[in-house]
C-alpha positions as CSV (number, residue, x, y, z in Angstrom):
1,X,116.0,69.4,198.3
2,X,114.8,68.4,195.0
3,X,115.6,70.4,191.7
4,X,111.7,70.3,189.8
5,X,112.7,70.6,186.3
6,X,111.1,69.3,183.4
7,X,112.6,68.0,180.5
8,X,111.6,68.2,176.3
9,X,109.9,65.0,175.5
10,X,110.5,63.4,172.5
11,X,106.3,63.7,172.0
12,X,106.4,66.9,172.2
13,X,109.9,68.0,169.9
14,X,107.9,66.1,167.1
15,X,104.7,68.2,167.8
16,X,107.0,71.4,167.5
17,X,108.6,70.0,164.7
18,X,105.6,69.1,162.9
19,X,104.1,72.6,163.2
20,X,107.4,73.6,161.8
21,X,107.1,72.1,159.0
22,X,103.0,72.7,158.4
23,X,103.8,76.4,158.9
24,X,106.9,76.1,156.4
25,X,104.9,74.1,153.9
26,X,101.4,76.9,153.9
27,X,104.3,79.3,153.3
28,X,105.9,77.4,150.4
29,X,102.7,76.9,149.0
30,X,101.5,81.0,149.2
31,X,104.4,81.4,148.1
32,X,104.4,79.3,145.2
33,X,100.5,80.3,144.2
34,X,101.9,83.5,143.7
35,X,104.8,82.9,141.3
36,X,102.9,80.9,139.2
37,X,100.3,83.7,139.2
38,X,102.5,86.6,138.2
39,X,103.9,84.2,135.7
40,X,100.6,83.9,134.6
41,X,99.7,87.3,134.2
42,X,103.6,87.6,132.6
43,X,102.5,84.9,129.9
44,X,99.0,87.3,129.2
45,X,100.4,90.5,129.4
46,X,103.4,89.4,126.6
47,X,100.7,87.3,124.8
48,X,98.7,90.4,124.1
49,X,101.3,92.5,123.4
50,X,102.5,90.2,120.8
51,X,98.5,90.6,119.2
52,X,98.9,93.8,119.3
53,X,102.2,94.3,117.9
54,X,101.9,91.4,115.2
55,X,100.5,92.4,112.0
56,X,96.9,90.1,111.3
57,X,96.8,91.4,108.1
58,X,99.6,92.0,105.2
59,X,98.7,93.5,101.1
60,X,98.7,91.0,97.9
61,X,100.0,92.3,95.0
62,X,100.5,95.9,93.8
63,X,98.5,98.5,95.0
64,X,96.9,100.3,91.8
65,X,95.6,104.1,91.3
66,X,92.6,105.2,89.6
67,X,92.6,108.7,88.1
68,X,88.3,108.6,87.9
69,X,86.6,111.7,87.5
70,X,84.1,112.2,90.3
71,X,80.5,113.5,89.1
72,X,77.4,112.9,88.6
73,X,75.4,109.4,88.3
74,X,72.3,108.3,87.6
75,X,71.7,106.3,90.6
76,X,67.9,105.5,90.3
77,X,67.3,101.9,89.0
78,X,64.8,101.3,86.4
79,X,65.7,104.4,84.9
80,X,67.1,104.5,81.1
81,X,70.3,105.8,82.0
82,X,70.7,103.9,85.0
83,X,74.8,103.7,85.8
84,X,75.5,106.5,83.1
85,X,76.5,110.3,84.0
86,X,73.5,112.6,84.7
87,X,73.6,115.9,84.5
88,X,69.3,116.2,85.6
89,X,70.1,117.5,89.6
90,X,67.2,115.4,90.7
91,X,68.1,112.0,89.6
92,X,71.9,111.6,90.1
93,X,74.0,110.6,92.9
94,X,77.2,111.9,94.0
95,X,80.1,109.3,92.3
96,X,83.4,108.5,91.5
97,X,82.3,106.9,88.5
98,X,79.7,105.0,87.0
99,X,80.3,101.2,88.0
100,X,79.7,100.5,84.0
101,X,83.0,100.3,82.5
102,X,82.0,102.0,79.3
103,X,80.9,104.9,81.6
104,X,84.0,105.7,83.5
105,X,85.7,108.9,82.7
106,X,89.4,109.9,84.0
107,X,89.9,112.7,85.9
108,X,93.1,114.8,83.9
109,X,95.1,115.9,87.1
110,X,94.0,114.1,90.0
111,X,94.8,110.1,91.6
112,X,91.0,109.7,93.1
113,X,90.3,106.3,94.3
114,X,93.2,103.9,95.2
115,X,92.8,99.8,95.1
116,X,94.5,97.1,96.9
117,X,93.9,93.2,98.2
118,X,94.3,92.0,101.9
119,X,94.6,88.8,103.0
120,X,95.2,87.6,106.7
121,X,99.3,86.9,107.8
122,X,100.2,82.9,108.8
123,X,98.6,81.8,111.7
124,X,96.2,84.4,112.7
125,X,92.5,84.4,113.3
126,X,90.0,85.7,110.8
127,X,89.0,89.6,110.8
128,X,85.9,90.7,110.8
129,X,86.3,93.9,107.7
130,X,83.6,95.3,109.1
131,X,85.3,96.2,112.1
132,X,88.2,98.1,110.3
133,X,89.4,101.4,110.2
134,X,90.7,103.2,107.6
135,X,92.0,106.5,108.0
136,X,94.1,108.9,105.2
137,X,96.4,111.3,105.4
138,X,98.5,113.9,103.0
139,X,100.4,116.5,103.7
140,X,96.7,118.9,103.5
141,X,94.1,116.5,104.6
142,X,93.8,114.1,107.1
143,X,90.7,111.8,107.9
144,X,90.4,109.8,110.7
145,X,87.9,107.5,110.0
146,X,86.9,107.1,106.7
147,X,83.4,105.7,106.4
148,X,82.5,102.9,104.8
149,X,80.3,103.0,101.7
150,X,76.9,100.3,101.7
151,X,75.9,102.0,98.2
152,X,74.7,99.5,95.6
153,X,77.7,99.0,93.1
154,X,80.2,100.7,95.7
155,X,82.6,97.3,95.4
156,X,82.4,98.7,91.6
157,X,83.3,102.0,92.6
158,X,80.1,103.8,93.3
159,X,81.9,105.7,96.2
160,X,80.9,108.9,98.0
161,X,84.1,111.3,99.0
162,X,85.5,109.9,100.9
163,X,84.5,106.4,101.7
164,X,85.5,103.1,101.3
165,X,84.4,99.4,100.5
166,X,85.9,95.8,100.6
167,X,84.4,92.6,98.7
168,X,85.8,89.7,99.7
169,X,87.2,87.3,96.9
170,X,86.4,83.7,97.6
171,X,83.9,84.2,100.4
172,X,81.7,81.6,102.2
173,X,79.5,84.4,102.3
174,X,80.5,86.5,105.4
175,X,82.5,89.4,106.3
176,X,85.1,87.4,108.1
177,X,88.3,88.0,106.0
178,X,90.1,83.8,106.5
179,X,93.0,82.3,105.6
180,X,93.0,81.6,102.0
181,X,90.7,84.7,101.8
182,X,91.3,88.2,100.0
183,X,89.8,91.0,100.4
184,X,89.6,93.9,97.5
185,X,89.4,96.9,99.1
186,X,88.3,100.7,97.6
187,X,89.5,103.6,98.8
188,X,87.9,107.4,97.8
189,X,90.5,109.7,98.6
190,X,88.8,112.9,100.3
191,X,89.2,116.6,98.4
192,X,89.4,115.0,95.2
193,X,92.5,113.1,96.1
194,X,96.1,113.8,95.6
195,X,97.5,115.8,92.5
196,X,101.1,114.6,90.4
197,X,103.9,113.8,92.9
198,X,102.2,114.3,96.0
199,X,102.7,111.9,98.7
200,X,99.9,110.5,100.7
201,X,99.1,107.4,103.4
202,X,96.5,105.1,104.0
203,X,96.3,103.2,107.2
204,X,94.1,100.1,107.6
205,X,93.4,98.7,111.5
206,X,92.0,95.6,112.2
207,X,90.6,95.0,115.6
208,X,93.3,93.3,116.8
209,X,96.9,93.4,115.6
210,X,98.9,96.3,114.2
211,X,98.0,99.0,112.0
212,X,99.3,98.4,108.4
213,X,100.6,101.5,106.7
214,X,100.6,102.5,102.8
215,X,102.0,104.6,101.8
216,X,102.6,105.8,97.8
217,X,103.2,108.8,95.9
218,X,100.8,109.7,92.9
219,X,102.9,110.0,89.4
220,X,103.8,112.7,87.1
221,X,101.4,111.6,84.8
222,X,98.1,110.6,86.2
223,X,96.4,108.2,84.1
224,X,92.8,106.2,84.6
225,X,94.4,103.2,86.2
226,X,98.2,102.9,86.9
227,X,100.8,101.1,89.5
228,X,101.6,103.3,92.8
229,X,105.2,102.9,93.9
């Protein structure tokens, strides 16, 4: 009697081991696709965080106080008394001050509009200003959002309360804020701003990067133009 018994060809231990290693090799690769993936998606995720945690913009200089009366303006053009204070109730406009330096009266107890310069920190983009925020905050009021003022003179200080304006210094004409850029910026404090000694914060966001904070504390003596410290 014959044993019938078949034995593993050499053909066919190559076959196995080929599919062996084509299986192994789809695996490695799937495998592979989805490290480099979720290192990917690592590399993003930290990316933007670092935007958004990385400050776009930073201040130049000091940033300075005005003690400006707010009143009334003639703001109709052609007028006579255009830019001067107008005490008729149907020709003013509400004001901080008239932008004519000649015009501009100080306020005797309260720090009303505040001034400082931007410009954009080492290697980052350009900002559009017009997509800013800027919000206030003391230890009575706090505003959100403060508007932005589009009132003729307003980089002059003809500013509603509260509101606030930029002009860029050294513009190509836009309102992209770009390296070698700075950008004055205006701000009405709301409620007739802050009296002596009283502590107060402005916060500027950009669209992207982090919110940069100011804060100051209005002097004893409140004067028509002075450093905040």
């Amino acid at each position: 009697m014959r044993d019938n018994k078949k034995g593993f060809t050499g053909l066919e231990a190559a076959i196995v081991l080929t599919a062996f290693v084509v299986v192994a090799a789809v695996f490695s690769y799937v495998v592979l696709n989805a490290g480099f993936f979720t290192t990917q998606k690592s590399k993003e995720v930290v990316h933007t965080g670092v935007e958004q945690a990385t400050s776009s913009i930073e201040l130049s200089g000091d940033v300075i106080g005005h003690g400006w009366n707010y009143s009334r303006v003639n703001n109709t053009p052609g007028t006579a008394d255009y830019g001067k204070w107008d005490w008729d109730a149907t020709n003013y406009y509400l004001s901080y001050y008239a932008w004519n330096d000649s015009e501009k009266y100080q306020k005797d107890s309260n720090l009303t509009v505040v001034e400082f310069y931007l410009t954009l920190t080492a290697g980052q983009h350009p900002a559009s200003m017009n997509d800013f925020v800027i919000s206030y905050t003391d230890k009575d009021t706090h505003v959100g959002n403060i508007p932005r003022s589009t009132n003729e003179n307003a980089s002059l200080g003809n500013l509603t309360m509260p509101s606030w304006n930029y002009t860029i210094i050294y513009s190509d004409g836009d309102a992209l804020l770009e390296f070698g850029e700075k950008a004055k910026i205006l701000v009405a404090l709301p409620d007739y701003g802050v009296t002596a000694n009283q502590e107060f914060t402005i916060e500027v966001k950009p669209a992207e990067g982090a919110t940069l904070t100011i804060t100051r504390t209005a002097p004893a003596a409140i004067d028509k133009t002075m450093n905040l410290h």
